[in-house]
C-alpha positions as CSV (number, residue, x, y, z in Angstrom):
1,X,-223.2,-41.7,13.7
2,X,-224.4,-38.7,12.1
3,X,-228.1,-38.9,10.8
4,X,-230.3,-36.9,8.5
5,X,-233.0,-36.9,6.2
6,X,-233.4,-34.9,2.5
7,X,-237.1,-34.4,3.5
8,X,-236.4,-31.7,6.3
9,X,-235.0,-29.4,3.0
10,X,-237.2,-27.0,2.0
11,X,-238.5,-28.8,-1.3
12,X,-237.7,-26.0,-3.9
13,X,-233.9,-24.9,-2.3
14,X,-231.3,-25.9,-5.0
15,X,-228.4,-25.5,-2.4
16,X,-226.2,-27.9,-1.4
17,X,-226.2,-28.7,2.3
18,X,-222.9,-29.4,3.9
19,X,-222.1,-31.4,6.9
20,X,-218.5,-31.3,8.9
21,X,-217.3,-34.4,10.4
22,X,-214.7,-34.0,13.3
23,X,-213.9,-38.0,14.2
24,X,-211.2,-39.7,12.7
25,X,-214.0,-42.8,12.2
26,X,-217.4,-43.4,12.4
27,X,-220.7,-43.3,9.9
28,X,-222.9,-41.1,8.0
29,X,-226.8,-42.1,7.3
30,X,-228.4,-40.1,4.6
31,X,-232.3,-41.1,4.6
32,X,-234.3,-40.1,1.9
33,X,-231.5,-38.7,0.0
34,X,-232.7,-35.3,-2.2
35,X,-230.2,-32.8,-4.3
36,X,-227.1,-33.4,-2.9
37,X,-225.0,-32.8,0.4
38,X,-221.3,-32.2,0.7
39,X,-219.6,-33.8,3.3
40,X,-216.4,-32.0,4.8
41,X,-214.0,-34.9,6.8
42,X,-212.3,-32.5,9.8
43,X,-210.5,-33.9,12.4
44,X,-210.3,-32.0,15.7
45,X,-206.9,-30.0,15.2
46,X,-204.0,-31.5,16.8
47,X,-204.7,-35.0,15.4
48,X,-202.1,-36.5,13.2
49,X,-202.2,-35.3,9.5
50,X,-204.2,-38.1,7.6
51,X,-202.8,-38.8,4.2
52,X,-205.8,-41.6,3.4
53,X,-209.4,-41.9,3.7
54,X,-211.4,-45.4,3.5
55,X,-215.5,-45.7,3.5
56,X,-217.4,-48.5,3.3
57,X,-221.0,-48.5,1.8
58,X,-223.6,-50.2,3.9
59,X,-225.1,-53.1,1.8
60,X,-228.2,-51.8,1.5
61,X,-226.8,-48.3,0.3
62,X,-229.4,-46.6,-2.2
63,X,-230.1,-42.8,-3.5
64,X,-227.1,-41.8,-4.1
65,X,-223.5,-41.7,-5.7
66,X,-220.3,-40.9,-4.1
67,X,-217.7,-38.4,-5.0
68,X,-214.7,-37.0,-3.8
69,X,-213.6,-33.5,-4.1
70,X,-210.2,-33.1,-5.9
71,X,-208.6,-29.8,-7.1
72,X,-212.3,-28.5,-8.0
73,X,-213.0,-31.8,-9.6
74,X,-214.9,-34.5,-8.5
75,X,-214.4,-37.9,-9.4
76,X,-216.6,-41.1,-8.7
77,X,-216.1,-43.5,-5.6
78,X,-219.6,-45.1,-5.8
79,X,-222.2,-45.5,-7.8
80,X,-225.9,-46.2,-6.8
81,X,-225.7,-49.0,-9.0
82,X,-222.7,-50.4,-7.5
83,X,-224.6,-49.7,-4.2
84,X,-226.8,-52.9,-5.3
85,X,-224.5,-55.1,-3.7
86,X,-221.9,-55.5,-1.3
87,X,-219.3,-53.3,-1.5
88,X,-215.7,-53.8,-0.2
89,X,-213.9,-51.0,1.1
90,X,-212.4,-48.0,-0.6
91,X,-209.5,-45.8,0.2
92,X,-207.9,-43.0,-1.4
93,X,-205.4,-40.6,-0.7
94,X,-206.5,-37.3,1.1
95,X,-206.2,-33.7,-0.9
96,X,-205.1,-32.4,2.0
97,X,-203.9,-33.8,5.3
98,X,-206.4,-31.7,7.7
99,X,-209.6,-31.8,5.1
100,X,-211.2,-34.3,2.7
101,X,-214.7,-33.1,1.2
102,X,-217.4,-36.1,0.0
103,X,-219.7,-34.8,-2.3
104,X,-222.9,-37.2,-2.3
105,X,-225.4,-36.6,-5.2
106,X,-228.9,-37.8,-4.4
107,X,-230.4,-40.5,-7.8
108,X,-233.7,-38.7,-9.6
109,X,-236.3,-40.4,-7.6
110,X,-240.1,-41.7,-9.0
111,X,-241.7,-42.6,-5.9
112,X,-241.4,-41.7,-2.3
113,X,-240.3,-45.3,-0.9
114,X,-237.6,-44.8,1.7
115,X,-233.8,-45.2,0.5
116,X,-230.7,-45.2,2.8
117,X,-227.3,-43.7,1.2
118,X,-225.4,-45.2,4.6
119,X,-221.6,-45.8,4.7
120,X,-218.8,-45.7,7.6
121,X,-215.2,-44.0,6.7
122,X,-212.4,-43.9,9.0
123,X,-209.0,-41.4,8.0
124,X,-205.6,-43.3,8.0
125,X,-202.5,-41.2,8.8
126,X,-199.9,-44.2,7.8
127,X,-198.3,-42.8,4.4
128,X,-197.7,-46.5,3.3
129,X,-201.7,-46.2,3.1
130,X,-201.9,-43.7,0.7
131,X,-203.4,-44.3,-2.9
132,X,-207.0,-45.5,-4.9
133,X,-206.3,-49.1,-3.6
134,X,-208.7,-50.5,-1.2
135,X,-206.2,-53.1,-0.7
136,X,-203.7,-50.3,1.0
137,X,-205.5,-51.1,4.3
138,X,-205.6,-54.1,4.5
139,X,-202.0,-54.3,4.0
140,X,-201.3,-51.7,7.3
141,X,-202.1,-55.4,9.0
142,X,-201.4,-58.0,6.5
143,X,-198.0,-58.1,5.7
144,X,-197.9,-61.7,4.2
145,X,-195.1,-62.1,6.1
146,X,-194.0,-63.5,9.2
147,X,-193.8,-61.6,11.9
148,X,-190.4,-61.0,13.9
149,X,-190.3,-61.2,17.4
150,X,-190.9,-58.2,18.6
151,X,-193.2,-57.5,16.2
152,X,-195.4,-60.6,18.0
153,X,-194.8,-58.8,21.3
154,X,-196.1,-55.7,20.8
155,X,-199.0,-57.2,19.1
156,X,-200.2,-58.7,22.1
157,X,-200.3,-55.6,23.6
158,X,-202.0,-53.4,21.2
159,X,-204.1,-55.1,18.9
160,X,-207.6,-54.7,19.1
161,X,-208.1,-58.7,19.7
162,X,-205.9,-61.7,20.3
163,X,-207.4,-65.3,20.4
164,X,-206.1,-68.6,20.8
165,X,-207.7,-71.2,18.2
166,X,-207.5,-73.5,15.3
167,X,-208.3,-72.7,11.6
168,X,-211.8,-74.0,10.3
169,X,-211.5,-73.4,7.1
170,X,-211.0,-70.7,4.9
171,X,-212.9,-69.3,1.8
172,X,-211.6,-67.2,-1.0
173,X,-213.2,-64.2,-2.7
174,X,-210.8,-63.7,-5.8
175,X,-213.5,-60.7,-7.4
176,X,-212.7,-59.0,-4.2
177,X,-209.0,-59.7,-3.7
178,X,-209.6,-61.3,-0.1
179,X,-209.7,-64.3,2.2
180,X,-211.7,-65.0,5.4
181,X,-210.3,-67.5,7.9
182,X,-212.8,-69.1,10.2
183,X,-211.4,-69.9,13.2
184,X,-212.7,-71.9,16.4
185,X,-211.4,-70.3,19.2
186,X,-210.2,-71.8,22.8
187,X,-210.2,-68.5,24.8
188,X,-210.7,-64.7,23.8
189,X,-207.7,-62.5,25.2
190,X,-209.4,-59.4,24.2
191,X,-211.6,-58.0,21.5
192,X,-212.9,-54.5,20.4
193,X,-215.9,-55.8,19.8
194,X,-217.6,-59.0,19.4
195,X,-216.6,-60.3,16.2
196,X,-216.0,-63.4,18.6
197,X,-219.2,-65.2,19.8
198,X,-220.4,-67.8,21.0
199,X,-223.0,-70.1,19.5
200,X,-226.2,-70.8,20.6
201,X,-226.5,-73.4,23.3
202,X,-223.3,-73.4,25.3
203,X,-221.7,-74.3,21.6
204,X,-218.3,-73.2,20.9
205,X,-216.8,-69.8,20.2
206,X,-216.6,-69.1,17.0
207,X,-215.4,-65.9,14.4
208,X,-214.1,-64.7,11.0
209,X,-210.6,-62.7,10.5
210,X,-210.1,-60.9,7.2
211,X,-207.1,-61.0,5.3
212,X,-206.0,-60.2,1.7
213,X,-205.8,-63.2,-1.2
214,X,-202.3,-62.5,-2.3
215,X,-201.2,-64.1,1.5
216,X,-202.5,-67.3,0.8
217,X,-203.8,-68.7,3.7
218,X,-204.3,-72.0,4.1
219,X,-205.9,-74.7,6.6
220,X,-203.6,-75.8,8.9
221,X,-203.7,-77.9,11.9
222,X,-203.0,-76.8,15.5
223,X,-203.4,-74.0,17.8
224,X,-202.9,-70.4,17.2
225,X,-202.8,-66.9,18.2
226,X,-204.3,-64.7,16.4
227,X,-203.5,-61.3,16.7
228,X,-204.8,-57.9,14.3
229,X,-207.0,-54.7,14.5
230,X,-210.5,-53.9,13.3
231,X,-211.8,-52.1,10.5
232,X,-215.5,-51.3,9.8
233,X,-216.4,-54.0,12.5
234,X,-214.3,-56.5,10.8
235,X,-211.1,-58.5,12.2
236,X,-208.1,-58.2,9.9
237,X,-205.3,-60.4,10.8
238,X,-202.1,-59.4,11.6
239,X,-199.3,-61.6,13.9
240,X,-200.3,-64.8,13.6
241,X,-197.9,-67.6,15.1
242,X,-198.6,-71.4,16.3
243,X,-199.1,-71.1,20.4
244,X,-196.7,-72.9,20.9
245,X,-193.9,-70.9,19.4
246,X,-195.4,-67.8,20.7
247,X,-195.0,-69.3,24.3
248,X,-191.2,-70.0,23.9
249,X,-190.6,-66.1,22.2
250,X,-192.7,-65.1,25.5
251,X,-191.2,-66.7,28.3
252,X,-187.9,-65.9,27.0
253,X,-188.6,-62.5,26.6
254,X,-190.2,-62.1,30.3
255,X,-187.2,-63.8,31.9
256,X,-185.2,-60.8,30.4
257,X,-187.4,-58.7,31.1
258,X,-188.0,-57.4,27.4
259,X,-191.7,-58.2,27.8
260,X,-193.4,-54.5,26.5
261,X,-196.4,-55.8,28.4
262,X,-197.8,-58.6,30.9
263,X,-199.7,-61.6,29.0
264,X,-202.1,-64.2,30.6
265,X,-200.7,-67.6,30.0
266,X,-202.9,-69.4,31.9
């Protein structure tokens, strides 16, 4: 998290102020945003080229508009008043593989009250990511399709969580080209973070996995696994078979010994 506030400028400088940013992810909080401040993406050399970078506005983001550099040009991501409300996230492809430049220009301000321009961004090096579609990410886990076998075991071994559970429900947001599945989960395999919690009380574990509208999840009965990877703190789902057929791909992979990884059945 890199933090700063347009009130440690001296008040009558008319130069920009530029940052540098060497993680592939993490967040930016502007506080009090004045004039503007350019904000160069760099990850450390030796890193992967990344053709694709994604932010996602805080929902309280205020002061400010975003803009990416292009060829000189800048062209709008955000607006402050698009910053009113929640804000899905936004990708588009990188200028240049080592270097994406931000350019965030601070709203003429009549009082003094405190605004926050605050987003995350994390750069994507998967070409099938590139383009001004949010939706680009969310495809790098949601497929929409089955997953083969192998696909399934190699998810159980690198996917930032895989739970067991059933399907709650699941709510659509057509303006924002999404689902979210709410599932009740039996037992937490692993998890980044804890998108997976428990309620209050002793009450049952409980958590919501993203994935995009054109899939068209629906409520089912039975037990799953769920399998996918996180972005900006949210679960996005990727292999996703009934238990019970993952337990028959499993076991018959272990007795070959194709298993890419050790799972706990118990």
């Amino acid at each position: 998290l890199l933090s700063g506030s347009g009130l440690s400028r001296e008040p009558r400088s008319r130069a920009v102020e530029q940052v540098h940013l060497r993680c592939t992810e993490g967040s930016l909080e502007w506080v009090y945003p004045a004039r503007a401040l350019r904000v160069l993406l760099e990850p450390n050399v030796g890193s992967a080229p990344h053709s694709t970078v994604c932010i996602k506005p805080a929902s309280d983001f205020q002061g400010a508009s975003i803009y990416v550099e292009r060829a000189g040009q800048l062209q709008l991501v955000l607006s402050e008043a698009q910053g009113a409300r929640p804000q899905p996230v936004s990708c588009f492809s990188s200028p240049s593989p080592q270097r994406a430049a931000l350019f965030l220009q601070a709203s003429p301000q009549r009082d003094i009250s405190r605004r926050t321009a605050s987003f995350q961004y994390k750069l994507l090096s998967n070409q099938s990511a590139a383009g001004p579609d949010f939706q680009k990410m969310a495809l790098l886990e949601a497929m929409c399709r089955p997953c083969d076998n192998m696909e399934l075991l190699m998810a159980i071994c690198s996917s930032d969580f895989v739970v067991k559970g059933s399907i709650r429900n699941v709510s659509h947001d057509s303006e924002n080209h999404m689902s979210q599945v709410d599932v009740s989960v039996q037992k937490v395999y692993r998890q980044k973070n804890q998108i997976f919690q428990q309620e209050e009380g002793g009450g049952e574990w409980r958590g919501p996995i993203q994935t995009l509208l054109q899939c068209k999840v629906k409520k089912g009965g039975g037990d799953f696994l769920f399998t996918g990877n996180e972005h900006f703190g949210e679960a996005w789902l990727g292999c996703a078979p009934r238990f019970k057929d993952f337990i028959l791909v499993y076991q018959a992979a272990r007795e070959r010994g194709a298993n890419p990884c050790e799972f706990e059945l118990n």
